[in-house]
N, C-alpha and C positions, 0 to 999 in steps of 0.2 A: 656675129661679133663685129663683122666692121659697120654696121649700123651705131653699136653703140659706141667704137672708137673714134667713130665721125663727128657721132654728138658730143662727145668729150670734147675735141680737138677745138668743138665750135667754141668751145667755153670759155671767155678771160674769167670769167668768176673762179672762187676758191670752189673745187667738186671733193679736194679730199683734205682732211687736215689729220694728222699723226701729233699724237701725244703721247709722249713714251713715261716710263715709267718715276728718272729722271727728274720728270719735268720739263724737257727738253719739248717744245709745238713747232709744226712746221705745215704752213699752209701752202697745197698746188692747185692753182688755175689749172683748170680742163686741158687746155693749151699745155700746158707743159708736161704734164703727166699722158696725155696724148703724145706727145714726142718721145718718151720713154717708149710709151707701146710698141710707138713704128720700130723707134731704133730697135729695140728688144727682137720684134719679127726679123728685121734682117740680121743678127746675131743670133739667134734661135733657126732662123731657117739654114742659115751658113753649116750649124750643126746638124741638118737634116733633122731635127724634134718633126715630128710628124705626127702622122698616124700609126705608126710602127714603130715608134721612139719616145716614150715619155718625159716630162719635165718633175723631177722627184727635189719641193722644198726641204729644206731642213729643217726644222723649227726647234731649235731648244727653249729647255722648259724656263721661264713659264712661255707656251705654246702661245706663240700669235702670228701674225703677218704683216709685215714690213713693206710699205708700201713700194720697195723695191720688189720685190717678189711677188707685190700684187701685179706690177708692171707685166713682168715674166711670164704671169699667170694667165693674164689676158691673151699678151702677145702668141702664147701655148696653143691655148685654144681657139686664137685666131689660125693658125697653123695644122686644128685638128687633130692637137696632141692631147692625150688624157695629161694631167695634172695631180700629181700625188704629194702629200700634206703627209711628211716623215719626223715621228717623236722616236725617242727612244727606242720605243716597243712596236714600233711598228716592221711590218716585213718589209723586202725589197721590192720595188717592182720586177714584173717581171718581163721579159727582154730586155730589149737597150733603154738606156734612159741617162741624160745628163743629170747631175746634181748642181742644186744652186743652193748655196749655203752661208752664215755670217761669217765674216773675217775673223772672229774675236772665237770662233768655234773647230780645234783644230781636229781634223778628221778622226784621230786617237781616242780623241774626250767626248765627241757628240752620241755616244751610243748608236751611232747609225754608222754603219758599214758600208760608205762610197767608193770603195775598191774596182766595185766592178762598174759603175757610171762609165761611161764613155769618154766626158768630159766634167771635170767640177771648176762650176764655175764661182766665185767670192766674191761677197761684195763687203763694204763698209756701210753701218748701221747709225755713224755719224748723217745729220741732215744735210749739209753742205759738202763734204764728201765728195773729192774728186778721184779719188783712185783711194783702191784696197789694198794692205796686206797679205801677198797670198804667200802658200806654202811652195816649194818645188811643182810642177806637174799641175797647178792650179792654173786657172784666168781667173785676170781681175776683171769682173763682170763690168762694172762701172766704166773703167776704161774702155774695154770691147765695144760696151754698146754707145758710149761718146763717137766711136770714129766710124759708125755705121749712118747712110743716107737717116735727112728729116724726115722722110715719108718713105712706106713700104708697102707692098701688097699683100690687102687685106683680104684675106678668106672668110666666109661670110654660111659656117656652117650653120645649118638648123638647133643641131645642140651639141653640148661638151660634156667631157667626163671629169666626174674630183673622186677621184682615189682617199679616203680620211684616211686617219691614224691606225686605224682597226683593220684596216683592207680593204673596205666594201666600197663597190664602185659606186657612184650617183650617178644619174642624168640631170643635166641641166638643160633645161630649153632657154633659145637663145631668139625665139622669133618675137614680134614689137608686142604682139598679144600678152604673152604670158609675161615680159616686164612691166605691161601698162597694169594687169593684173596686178604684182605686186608693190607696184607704185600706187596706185587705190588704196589697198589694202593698210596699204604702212601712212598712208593720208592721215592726218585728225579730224578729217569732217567727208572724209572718203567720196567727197563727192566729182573731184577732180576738176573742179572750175577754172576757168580761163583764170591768170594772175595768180593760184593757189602756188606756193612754196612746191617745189619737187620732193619727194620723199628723201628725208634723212634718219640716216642709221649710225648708228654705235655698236663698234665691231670690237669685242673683247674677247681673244681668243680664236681660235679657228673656224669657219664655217662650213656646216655639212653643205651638200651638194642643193637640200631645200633652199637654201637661206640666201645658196648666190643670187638669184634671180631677183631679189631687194638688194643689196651689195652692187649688180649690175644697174638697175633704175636708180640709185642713188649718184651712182657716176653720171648716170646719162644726165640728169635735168635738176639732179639735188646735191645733197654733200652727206658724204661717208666719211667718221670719222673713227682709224683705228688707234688699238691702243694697246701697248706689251704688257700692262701691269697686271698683276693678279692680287692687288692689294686689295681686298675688301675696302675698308677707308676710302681708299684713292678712286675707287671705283664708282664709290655712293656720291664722292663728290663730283665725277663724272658724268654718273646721273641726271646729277640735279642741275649741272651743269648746258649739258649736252642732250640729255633724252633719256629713256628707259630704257634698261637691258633687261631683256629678254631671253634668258640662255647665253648663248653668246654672241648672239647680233638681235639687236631692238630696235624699232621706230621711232623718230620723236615726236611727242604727244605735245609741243610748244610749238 
């Protein structure tokens, strides 16, 4: 992982752009979303997330990820934490685990049962956003991770774990091989030539554990772009727009 947070960090270009459902776009340079990362690792390690500590998203419906929480997700796994993607119906993880969850979702009304988390942490789902509304017993995530060092030390495991909705664990390899692999693959002339575009994807909705490893190569050298909506409509225009969806993370084929 800190292979790929490095090359992010190299980046002034746009690597992620979010379009919410809204309508609402907001484009980050490598660089800044890289800063997130680090800050998130020293806010995440503060919490001891670990390897015996999980990091459990919240995601209310309709299920996506927020590129806050992608932050988190990295910085997790940079740390050697599994990382679990919680809907309604999903179970808890099991031992310790922080909860990171939207401001606008109060722990009553999300169908998920954070009681037992360690710590929950909230953030705000506005793009400019400098601090959240929390409950009692909450952080504001945003805030936390603002007043943490620009740079952190990155762990640099072989692979990570994504806990989906359902329960079942994934592996994700995390070595240059299997992202150049799915950087190819998501290619439109797959030939990987000197000057070819990086692999770009469109993320609608949650990604199994397959699908990080494109997800990851798009940060690294291309642009991923997420998105909350579940509107069919809004979605074909996103398409035709941005690239093909394929389940819930696709290539772009322009």
């Amino acid at each position: 992982m800190r292979d790929v947070v490095t090359a992010l960090s190299a980046r002034s270009e746009p690597a992620l752009i979010s379009v919410t459902g809204d309508g609402e776009r907001l484009e980050l340079t490598g660089a800044v979303l890289g800063n997130w990362v680090h800050k998130s690792v020293g806010l995440l390690g503060e919490l001891e997330i670990g390897t015996d500590t999980a990091l459990g998203i919240v995601c209310p419906a309709p299920a996506a990820l927020h590129w806050r929480a992608l932050a988190a997700a990295l910085a997790a796994w940079s740390l050697g934490a599994p990382v679990h993607l919680l809907t309604q119906d999903s179970p808890a993880p099991d031992g310790p685990w922080v909860a990171l969850r939207p401001e606008a979702l109060p722990g009553a009304g999300s169908g998920i049962d954070d009681s037992a988390a360690e710590e929950v942490l909230v953030f705000a789902t506005a793009a400019l956003a400098l601090r959240s509304e929390t409950e009692p017993g909450c952080t504001d995530f945003i805030a936390a991770v603002r007043a943490h060092p620009d740079v952190a030390a990155l762990g640099n495991p072989a692979s990570a774990v994504l806990v989906g909705p359902d329960g079942d664990a994934g592996p994700i390899p995390l070595d240059p091989a299997a992202l150049d692999a799915a950087a190819a693959a998501a290619a439109p002339s797959g030939d990987g030539a000197a000057g070819d575009p990086g692999p770009r994807a469109l993320l609608a909705g949650l990604p199994d554990a397959a699908e990080v490893p494109l997800l990851l190569a798009a940060l690294r050298s291309g642009v991923l772009v997420l998105t909350d909506t579940d509107d069919p409509v809004r979605l074909a225009e996103l398409s035709r727009l941005d690239g093909v969806v394929h389940g819930t993370i696709g290539a772009w084929t322009k």
